[in-house]
C-alpha positions as CSV (number, residue, x, y, z in Angstrom):
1,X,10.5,-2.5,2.9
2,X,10.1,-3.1,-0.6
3,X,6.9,-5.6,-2.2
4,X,6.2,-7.0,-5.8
5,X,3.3,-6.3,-6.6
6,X,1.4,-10.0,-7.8
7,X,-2.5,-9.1,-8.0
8,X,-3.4,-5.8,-9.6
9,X,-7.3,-6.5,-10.3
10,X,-8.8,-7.3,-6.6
11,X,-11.4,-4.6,-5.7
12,X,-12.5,-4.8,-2.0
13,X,-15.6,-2.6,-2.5
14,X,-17.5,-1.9,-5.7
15,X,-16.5,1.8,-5.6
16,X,-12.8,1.0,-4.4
17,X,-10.3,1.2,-7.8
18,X,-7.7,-1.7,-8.0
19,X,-4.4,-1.8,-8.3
20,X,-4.1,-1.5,-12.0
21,X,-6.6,1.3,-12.6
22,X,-4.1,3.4,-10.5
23,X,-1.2,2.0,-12.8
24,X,0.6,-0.9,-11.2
25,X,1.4,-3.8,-13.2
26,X,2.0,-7.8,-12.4
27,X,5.9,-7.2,-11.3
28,X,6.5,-4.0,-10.3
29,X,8.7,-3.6,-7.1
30,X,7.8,-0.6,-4.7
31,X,9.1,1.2,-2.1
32,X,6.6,0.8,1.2
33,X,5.9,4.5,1.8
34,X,3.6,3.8,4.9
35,X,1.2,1.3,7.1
36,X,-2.6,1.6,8.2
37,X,-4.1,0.3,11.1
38,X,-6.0,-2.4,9.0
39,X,-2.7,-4.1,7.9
40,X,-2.3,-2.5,4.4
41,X,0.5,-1.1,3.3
42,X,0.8,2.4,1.6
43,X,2.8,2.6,-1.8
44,X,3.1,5.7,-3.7
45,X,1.9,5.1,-7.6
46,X,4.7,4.8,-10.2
47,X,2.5,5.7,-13.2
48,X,-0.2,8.6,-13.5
49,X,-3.4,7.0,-14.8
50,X,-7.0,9.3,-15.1
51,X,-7.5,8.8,-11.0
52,X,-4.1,9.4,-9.4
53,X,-0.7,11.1,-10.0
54,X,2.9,10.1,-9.5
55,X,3.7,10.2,-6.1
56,X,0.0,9.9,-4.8
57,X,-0.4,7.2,-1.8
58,X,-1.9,4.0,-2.9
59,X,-3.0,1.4,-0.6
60,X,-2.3,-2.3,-0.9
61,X,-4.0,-5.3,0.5
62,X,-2.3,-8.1,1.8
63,X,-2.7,-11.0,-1.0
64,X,-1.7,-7.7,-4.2
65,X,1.7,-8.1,-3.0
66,X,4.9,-9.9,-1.6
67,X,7.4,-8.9,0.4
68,X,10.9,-9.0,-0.9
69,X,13.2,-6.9,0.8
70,X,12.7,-6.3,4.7
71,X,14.1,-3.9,7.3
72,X,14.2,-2.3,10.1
73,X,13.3,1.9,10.1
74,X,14.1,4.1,12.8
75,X,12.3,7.7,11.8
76,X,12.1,10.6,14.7
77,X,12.0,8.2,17.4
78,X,9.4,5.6,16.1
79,X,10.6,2.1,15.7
80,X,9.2,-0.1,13.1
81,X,9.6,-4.1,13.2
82,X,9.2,-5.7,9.9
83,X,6.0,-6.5,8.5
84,X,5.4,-10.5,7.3
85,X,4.8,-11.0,4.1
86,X,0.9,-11.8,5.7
87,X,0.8,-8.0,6.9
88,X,-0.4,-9.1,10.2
89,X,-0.9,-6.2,12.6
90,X,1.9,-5.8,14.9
91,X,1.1,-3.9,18.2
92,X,4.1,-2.5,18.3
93,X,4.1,-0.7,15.3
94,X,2.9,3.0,15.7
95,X,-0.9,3.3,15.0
96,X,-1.5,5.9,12.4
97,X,-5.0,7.5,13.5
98,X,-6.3,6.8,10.2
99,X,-5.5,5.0,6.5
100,X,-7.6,6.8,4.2
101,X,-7.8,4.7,0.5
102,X,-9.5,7.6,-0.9
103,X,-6.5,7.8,-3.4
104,X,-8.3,4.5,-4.6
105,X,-11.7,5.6,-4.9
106,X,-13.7,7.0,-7.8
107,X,-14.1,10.1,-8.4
108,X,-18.3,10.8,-7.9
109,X,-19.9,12.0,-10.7
Protein backbone atom coordinates (compact mmCIF):
# COMPACT_ATOMS: atom_id res chain seq x y z
CA UNK A 1 0.00 0.00 0.00
CA UNK A 2 1.33 3.31 -0.65
CA UNK A 3 0.07 6.85 1.60
CA UNK A 4 0.81 10.62 1.10
CA UNK A 5 1.86 11.83 3.68
CA UNK A 6 -0.69 15.23 4.58
CA UNK A 7 0.15 16.26 8.37
CA UNK A 8 3.84 16.13 9.37
CA UNK A 9 3.56 18.20 12.83
CA UNK A 10 0.92 16.12 15.06
CA UNK A 11 2.67 14.86 18.18
CA UNK A 12 0.48 12.33 20.18
CA UNK A 13 2.63 12.61 23.32
CA UNK A 14 4.85 15.40 24.43
CA UNK A 15 7.96 13.12 24.17
CA UNK A 16 6.64 11.43 20.85
CA UNK A 17 8.69 13.23 17.63
CA UNK A 18 6.37 14.10 14.53
CA UNK A 19 6.48 13.29 11.34
CA UNK A 20 8.68 16.08 10.15
CA UNK A 21 11.34 15.88 12.86
CA UNK A 22 12.09 12.36 11.35
CA UNK A 23 12.13 13.99 7.82
CA UNK A 24 8.86 13.59 5.99
CA UNK A 25 7.47 16.44 4.21
CA UNK A 26 3.64 17.61 3.16
CA UNK A 27 3.58 15.25 -0.18
CA UNK A 28 5.78 12.59 0.16
CA UNK A 29 4.41 9.12 -1.04
CA UNK A 30 5.64 6.01 0.94
CA UNK A 31 5.78 2.55 0.69
CA UNK A 32 3.60 0.93 3.81
CA UNK A 33 6.46 -1.17 5.30
CA UNK A 34 4.16 -2.63 8.18
CA UNK A 35 0.92 -2.36 10.63
CA UNK A 36 0.55 -2.16 14.59
CA UNK A 37 -2.16 -3.43 16.51
CA UNK A 38 -3.33 0.28 17.30
CA UNK A 39 -4.16 0.98 13.64
CA UNK A 40 -0.95 2.83 12.62
CA UNK A 41 0.85 2.12 9.89
CA UNK A 42 4.69 1.62 9.74
CA UNK A 43 6.73 3.66 7.01
CA UNK A 44 10.39 3.50 6.73
CA UNK A 45 11.96 7.30 6.72
CA UNK A 46 13.09 8.63 3.36
CA UNK A 47 15.51 11.32 4.83
CA UNK A 48 18.10 10.87 7.78
CA UNK A 49 17.36 13.80 10.27
CA UNK A 50 19.50 14.00 14.02
CA UNK A 51 16.84 11.17 15.43
CA UNK A 52 16.50 8.49 12.74
CA UNK A 53 18.28 6.99 9.63
CA UNK A 54 17.20 5.93 6.24
CA UNK A 55 15.47 2.95 6.32
CA UNK A 56 14.48 3.20 10.13
CA UNK A 57 10.62 2.34 10.81
CA UNK A 58 8.54 5.30 11.39
CA UNK A 59 5.00 5.10 12.65
CA UNK A 60 2.12 6.93 11.19
CA UNK A 61 -1.21 7.95 12.67
CA UNK A 62 -4.24 7.78 10.91
CA UNK A 63 -5.20 11.63 10.00
CA UNK A 64 -0.65 12.18 8.86
CA UNK A 65 -1.65 10.36 5.81
CA UNK A 66 -3.88 9.15 2.86
CA UNK A 67 -4.12 6.28 1.19
CA UNK A 68 -3.41 6.24 -2.51
CA UNK A 69 -2.65 3.08 -3.87
CA UNK A 70 -4.20 -0.19 -2.23
CA UNK A 71 -3.56 -3.96 -2.44
CA UNK A 72 -3.69 -7.03 -1.60
CA UNK A 73 -0.19 -8.85 0.03
CA UNK A 74 0.29 -12.43 0.33
CA UNK A 75 3.78 -12.87 2.41
CA UNK A 76 4.74 -16.59 3.88
CA UNK A 77 1.21 -17.54 4.24
CA UNK A 78 -0.28 -14.32 5.97
CA UNK A 79 -2.99 -12.66 4.09
CA UNK A 80 -3.46 -8.95 4.40
CA UNK A 81 -6.92 -7.13 3.34
CA UNK A 82 -6.48 -3.58 2.55
CA UNK A 83 -6.37 -1.03 5.03
CA UNK A 84 -9.13 2.11 4.61
CA UNK A 85 -7.90 5.18 4.30
CA UNK A 86 -9.38 5.51 8.23
CA UNK A 87 -6.86 2.70 9.35
CA UNK A 88 -9.55 0.93 11.11
CA UNK A 89 -8.39 -2.26 12.75
CA UNK A 90 -9.31 -5.21 10.78
CA UNK A 91 -9.50 -8.54 12.75
CA UNK A 92 -8.32 -10.34 10.14
CA UNK A 93 -5.21 -8.77 9.68
CA UNK A 94 -2.34 -10.67 11.55
CA UNK A 95 -1.71 -9.05 15.07
CA UNK A 96 1.88 -8.13 15.37
CA UNK A 97 2.67 -8.68 19.23
CA UNK A 98 3.81 -5.29 19.56
CA UNK A 99 4.30 -1.62 17.43
CA UNK A 100 6.98 -0.03 19.21
CA UNK A 101 7.20 4.07 18.04
CA UNK A 102 10.39 4.22 19.78
CA UNK A 103 11.93 5.22 16.28
CA UNK A 104 9.79 8.40 17.12
CA UNK A 105 10.85 9.09 20.44
CA UNK A 106 13.60 11.44 21.84
CA UNK A 107 16.52 10.42 22.63
CA UNK A 108 16.86 11.01 26.85
CA UNK A 109 19.33 13.12 27.88
Amino acid sequence: MKIEIIDVDYRPEVDVLTLGECGFEVGDVVEVSGHCVDGNLLIKAIRGTEFVSVGNEVSASEHEYKVIEECDLDKANLSYRPITSTATQHSSLPRPAECLRSHRFTPST
